[in-house]
DSSP file (Angstrom, degrees, kcal/mol; ACC not computed):
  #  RESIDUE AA STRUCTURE BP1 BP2  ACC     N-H-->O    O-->H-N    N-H-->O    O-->H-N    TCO  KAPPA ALPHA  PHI   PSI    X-CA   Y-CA   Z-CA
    1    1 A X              0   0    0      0, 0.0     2,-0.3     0, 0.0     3,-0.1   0.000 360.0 360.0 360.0 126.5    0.0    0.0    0.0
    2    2 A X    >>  -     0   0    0      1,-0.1     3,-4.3     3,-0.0     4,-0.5  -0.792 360.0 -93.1-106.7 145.3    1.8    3.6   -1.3
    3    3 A X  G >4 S+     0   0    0     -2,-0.3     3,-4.2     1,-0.3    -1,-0.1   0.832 123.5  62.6 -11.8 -72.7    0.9    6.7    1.0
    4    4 A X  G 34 S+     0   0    0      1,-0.3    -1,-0.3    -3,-0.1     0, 0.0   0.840 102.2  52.0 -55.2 -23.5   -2.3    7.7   -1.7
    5    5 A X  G <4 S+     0   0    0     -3,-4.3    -1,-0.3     5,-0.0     2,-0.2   0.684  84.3 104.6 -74.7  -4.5   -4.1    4.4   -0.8
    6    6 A X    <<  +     0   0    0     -3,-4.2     2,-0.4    -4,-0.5     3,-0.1  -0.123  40.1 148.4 -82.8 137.5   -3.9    4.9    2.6
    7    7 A X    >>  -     0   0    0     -2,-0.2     4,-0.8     1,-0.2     3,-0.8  -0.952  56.2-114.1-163.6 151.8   -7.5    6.0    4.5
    8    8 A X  H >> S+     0   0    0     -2,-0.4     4,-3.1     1,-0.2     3,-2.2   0.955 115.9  71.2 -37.7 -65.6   -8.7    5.3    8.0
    9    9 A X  H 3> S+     0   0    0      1,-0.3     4,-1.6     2,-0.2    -1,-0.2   0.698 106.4  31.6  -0.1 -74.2  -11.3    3.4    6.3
   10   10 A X  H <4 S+     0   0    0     -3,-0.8     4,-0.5     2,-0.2    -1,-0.3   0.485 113.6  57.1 -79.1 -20.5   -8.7    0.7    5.1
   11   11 A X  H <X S+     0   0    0     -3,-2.2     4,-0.7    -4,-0.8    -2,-0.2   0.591 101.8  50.9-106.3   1.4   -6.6    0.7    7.7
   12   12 A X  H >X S+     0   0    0     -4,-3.1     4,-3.7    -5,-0.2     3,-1.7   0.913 111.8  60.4 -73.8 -51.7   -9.4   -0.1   10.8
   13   13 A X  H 3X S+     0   0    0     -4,-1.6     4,-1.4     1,-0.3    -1,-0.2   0.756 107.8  38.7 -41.2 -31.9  -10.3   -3.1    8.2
   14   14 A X  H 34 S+     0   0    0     -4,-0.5    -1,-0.3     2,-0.2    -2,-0.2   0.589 119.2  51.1-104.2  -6.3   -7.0   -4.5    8.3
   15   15 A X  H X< S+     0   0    0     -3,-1.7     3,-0.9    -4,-0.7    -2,-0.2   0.688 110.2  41.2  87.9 -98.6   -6.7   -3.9   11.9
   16   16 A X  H 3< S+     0   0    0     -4,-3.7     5,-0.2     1,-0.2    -2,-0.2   0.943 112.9  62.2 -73.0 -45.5   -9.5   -5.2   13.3
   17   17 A X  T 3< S+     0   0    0     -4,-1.4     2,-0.4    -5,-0.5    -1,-0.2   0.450 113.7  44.5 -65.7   2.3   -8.8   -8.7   10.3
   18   18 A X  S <  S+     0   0    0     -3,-0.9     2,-0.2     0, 0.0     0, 0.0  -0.723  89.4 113.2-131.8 133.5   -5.7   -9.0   12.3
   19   19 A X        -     0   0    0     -2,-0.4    -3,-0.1    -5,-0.0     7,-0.0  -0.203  51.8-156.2 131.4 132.2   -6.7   -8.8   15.8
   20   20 A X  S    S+     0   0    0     -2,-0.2     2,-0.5     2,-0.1    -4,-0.1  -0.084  74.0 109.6-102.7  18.1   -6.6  -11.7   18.7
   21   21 A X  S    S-     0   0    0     -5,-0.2     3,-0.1     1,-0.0     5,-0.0  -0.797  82.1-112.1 -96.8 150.2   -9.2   -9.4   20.1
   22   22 A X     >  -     0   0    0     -2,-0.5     4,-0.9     1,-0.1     5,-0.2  -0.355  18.4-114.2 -87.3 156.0  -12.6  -11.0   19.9
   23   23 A X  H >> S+     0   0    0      1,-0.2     3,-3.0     2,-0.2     4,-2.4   0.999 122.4  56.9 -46.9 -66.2  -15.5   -9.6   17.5
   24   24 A X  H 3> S+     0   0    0      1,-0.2     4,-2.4     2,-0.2    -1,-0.2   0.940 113.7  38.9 -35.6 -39.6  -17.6   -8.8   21.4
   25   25 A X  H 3> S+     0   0    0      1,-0.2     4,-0.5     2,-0.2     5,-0.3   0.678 110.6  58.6 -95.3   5.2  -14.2   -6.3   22.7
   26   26 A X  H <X S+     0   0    0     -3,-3.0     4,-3.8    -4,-0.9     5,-0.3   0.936 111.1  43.5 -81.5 -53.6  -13.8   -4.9   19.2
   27   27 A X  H  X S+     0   0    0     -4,-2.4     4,-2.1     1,-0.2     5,-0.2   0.903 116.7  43.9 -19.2 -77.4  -17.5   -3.7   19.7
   28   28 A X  H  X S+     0   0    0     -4,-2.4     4,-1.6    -5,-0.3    -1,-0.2   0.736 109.7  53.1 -61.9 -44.9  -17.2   -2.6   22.7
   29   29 A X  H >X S+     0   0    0     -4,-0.5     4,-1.2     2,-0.2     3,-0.7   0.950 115.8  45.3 -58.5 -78.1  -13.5   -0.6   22.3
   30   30 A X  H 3X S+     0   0    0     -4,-3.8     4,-2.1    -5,-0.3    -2,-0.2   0.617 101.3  59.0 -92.2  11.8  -14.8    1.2   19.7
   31   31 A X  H 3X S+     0   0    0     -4,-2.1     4,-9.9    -5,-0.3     5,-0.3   0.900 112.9  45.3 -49.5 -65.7  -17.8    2.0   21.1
   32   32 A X  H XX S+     0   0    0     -4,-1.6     4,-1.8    -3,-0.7     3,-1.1   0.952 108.9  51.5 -36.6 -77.8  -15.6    3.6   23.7
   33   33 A X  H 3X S+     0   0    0     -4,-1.2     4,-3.5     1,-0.3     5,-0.4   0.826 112.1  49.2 -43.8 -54.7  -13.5    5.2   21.7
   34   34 A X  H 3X>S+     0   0    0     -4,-2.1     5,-1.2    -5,-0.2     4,-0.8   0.862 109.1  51.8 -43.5 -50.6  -16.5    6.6   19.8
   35   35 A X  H <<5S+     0   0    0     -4,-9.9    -2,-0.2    -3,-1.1    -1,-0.2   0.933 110.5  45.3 -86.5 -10.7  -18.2    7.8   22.8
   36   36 A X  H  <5S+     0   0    0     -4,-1.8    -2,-0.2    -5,-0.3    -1,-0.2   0.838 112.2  49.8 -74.5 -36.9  -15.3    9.7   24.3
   37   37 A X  H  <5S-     0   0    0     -4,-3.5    -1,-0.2    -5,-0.4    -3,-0.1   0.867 114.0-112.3 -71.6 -11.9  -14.3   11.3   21.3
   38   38 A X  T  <5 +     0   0    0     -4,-0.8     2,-0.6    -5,-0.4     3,-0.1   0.655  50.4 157.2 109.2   2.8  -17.9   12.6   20.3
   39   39 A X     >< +     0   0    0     -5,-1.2     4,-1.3     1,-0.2    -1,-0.2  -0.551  17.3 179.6 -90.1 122.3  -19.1   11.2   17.5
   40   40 A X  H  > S+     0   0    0     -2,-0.6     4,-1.6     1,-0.2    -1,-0.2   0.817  87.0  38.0 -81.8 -33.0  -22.6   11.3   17.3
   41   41 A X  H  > S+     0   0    0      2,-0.2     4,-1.3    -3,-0.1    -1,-0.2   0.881 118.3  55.0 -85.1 -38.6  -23.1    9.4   13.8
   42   42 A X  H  > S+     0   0    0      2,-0.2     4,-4.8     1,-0.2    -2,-0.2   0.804 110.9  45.6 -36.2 -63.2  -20.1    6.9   14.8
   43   43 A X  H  X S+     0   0    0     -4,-1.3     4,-1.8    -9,-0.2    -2,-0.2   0.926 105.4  53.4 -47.9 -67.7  -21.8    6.0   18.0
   44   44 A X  H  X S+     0   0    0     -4,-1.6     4,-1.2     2,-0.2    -2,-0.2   0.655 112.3  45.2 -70.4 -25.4  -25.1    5.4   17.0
   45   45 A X  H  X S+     0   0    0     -4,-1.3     4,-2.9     2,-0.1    -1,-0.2   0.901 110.2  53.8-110.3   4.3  -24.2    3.0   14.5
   46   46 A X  H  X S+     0   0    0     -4,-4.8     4,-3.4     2,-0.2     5,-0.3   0.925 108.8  55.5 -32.6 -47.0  -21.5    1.1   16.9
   47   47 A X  H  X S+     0   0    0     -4,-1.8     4,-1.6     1,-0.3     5,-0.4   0.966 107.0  45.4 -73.9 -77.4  -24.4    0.9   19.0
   48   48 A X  H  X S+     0   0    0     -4,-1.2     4,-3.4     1,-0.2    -1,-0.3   0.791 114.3  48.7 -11.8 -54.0  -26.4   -0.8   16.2
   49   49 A X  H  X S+     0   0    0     -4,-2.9     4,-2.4     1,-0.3     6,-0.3   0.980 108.0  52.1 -67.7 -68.8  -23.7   -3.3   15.3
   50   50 A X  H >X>S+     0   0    0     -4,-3.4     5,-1.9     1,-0.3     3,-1.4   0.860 109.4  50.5 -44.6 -42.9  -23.1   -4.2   18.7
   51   51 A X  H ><5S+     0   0    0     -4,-1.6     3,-2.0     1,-0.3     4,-0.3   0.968 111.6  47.8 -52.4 -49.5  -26.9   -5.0   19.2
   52   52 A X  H 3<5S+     0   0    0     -4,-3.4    -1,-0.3    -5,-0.4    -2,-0.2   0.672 103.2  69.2 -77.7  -2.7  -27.0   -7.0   16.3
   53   53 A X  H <<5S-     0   0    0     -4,-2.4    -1,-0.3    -3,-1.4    -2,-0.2   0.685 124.8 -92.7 -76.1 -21.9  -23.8   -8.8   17.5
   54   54 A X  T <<5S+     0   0    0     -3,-2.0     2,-0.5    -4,-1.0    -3,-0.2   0.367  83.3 138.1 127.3 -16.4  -25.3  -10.3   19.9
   55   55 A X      < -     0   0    0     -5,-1.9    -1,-0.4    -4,-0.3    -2,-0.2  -0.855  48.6-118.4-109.0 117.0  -24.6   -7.5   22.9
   56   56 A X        -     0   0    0     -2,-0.5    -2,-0.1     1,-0.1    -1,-0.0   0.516  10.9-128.3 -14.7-171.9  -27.4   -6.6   25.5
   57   57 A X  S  > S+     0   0    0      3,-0.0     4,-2.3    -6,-0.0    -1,-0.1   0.261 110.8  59.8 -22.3 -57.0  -28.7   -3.6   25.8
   58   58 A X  H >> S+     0   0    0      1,-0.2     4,-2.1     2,-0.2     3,-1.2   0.980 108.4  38.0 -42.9 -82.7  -28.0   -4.0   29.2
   59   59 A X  H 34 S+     0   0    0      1,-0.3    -1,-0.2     2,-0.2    -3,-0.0   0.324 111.3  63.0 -97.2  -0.5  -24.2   -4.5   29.1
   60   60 A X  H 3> S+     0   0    0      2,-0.1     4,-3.6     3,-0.1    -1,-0.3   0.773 108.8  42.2 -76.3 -46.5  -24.3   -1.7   26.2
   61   61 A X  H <X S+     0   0    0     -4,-2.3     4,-1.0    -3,-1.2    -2,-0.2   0.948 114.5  53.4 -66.4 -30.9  -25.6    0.9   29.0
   62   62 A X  H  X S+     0   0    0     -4,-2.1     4,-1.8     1,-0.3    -1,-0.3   0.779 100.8  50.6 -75.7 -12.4  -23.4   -0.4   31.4
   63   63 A X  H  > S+     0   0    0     -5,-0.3     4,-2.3     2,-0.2    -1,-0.3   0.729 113.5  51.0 -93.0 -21.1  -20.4    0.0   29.4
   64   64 A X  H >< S+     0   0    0     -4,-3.6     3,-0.7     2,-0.2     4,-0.3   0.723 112.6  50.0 -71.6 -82.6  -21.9    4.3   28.8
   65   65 A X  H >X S+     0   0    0     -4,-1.0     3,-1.7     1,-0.2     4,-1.0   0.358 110.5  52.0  15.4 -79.7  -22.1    4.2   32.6
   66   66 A X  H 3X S+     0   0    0     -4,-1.8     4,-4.5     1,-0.4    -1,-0.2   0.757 114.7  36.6 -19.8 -82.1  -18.6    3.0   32.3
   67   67 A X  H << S+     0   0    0     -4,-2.3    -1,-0.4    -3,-0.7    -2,-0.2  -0.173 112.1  52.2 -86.3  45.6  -17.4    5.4   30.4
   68   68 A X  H <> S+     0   0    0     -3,-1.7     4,-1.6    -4,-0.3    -2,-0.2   0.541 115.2  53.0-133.5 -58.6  -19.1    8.6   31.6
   69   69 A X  H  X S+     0   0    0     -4,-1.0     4,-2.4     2,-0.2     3,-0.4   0.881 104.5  47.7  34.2-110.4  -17.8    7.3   34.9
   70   70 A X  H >X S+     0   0    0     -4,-4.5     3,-2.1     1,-0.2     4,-1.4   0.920 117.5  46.8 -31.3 -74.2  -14.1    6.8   33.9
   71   71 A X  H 3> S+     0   0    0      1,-0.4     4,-2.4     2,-0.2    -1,-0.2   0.593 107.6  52.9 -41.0 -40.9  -14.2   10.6   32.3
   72   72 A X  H 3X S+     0   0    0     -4,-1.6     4,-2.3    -3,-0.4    -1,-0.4   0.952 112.8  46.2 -45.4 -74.1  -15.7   11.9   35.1
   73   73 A X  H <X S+     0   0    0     -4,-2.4     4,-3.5    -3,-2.1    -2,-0.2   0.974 118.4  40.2 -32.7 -77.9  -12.7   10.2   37.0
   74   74 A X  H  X S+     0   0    0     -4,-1.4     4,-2.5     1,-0.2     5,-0.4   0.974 111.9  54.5 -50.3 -71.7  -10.1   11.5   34.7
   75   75 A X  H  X S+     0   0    0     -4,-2.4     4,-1.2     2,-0.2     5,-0.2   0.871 115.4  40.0 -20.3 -51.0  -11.6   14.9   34.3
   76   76 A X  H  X S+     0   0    0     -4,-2.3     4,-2.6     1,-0.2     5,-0.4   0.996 114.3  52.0 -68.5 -66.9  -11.7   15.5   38.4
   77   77 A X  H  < S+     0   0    0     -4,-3.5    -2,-0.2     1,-0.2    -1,-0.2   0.511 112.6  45.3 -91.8   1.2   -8.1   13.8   38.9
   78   78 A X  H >X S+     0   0    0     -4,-2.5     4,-2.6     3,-0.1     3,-1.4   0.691 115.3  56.6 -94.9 -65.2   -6.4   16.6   35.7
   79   79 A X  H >X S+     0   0    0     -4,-1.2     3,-1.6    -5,-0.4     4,-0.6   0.908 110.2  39.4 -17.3 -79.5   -8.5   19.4   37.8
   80   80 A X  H 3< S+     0   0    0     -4,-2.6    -1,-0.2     1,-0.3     4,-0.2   0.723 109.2  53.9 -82.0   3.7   -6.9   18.7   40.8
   81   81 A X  H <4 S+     0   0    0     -3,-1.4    -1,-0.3    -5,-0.4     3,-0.2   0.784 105.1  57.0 -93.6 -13.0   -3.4   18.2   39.8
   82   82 A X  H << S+     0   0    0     -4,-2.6    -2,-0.2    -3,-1.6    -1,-0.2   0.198 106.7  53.6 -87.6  14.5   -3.5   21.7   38.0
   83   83 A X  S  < S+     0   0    0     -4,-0.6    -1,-0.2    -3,-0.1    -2,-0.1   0.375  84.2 113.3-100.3 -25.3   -4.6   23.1   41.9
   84   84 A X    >   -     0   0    0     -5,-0.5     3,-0.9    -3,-0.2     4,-0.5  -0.288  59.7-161.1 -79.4 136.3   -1.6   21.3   43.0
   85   85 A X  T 3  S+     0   0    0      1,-0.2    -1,-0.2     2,-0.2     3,-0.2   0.578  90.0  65.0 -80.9 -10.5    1.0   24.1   44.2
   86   86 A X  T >  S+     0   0    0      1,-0.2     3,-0.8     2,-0.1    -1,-0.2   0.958 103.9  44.9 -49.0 -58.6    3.9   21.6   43.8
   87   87 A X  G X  S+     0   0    0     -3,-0.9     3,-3.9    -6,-0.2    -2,-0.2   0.643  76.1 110.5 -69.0 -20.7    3.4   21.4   39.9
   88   88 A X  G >   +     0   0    0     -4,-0.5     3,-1.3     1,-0.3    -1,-0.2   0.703  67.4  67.4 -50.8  -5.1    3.0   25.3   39.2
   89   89 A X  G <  S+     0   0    0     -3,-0.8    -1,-0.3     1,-0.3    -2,-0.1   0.818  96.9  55.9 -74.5 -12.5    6.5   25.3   37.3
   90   90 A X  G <  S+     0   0    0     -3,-3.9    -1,-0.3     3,-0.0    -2,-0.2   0.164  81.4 131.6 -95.8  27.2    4.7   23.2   34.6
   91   91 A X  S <  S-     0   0    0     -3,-1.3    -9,-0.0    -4,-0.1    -3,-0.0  -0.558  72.7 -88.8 -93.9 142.9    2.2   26.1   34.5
   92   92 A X        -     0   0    0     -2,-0.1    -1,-0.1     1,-0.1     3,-0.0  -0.136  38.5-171.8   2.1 125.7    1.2   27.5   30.3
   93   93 A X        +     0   0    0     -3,-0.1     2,-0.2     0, 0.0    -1,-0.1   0.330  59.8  52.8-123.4  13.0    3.7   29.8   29.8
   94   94 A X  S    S-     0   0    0      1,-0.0     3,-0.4     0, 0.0    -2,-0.1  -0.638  88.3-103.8-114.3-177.3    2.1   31.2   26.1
   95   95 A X  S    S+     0   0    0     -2,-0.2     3,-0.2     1,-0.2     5,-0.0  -0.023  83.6 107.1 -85.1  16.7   -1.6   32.4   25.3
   96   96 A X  S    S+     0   0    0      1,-0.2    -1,-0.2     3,-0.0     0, 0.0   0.888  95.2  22.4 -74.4 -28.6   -3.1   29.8   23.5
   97   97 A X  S    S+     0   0    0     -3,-0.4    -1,-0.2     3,-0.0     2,-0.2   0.141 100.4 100.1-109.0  16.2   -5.5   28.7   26.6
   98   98 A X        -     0   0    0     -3,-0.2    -3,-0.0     1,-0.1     0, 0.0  -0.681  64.6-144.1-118.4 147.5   -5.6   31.9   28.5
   99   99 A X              0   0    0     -2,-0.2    -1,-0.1     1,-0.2    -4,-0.0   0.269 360.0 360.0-106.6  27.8   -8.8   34.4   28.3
  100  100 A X              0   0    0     -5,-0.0    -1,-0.2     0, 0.0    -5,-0.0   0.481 360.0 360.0 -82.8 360.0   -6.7   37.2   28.5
């Protein structure tokens, strides 16, 4: 494959056709993956596939739970290392994030 064939497209396919990960955790990863990044059209038709795979309903909500959960987690534990007064040498030191 030269650089101009390359797309996402082709390279999840080959990916996923190589993988010791089972059809259920492939579902289910990129379900994740999907819902943490945002993708609303992405999402919705993971969600499809995995129902028709064979995966609850049940064990689909628990895995948003899951990951609303984790984010939650992560989100709190970046917060409160940017309070910590140890770390302030690592502080921004340009104006991309600042609202001044």
């Amino acid at each position: 494959m030269n650089a101009n064939d390359f797309n996402t497209s082709t390279a999840l396919k080959q990916t996923t056709k190589d993988s010791s990960l089972s059809k259920r955790e492939l579902h289910l990863i990129g379900l994740a993956v999907t819902l943490t990044k945002g993708c609303e059209d992405c999402s919705r038709r993971r969600y499809t596939e995995a129902l028709q795979s064979g995966i609850s309903k049940k064990e689909l909500l628990d895995l948003t739970d899951f990951i609303a959960l984790t984010s939650a987690g992560v989100t709190i534990r970046k917060a409160l290392n940017s309070w910590n007064e140890d770390e302030n040498s690592k502080i921004c030191q340009d104006d991309i994030c600042s609202v001044n």
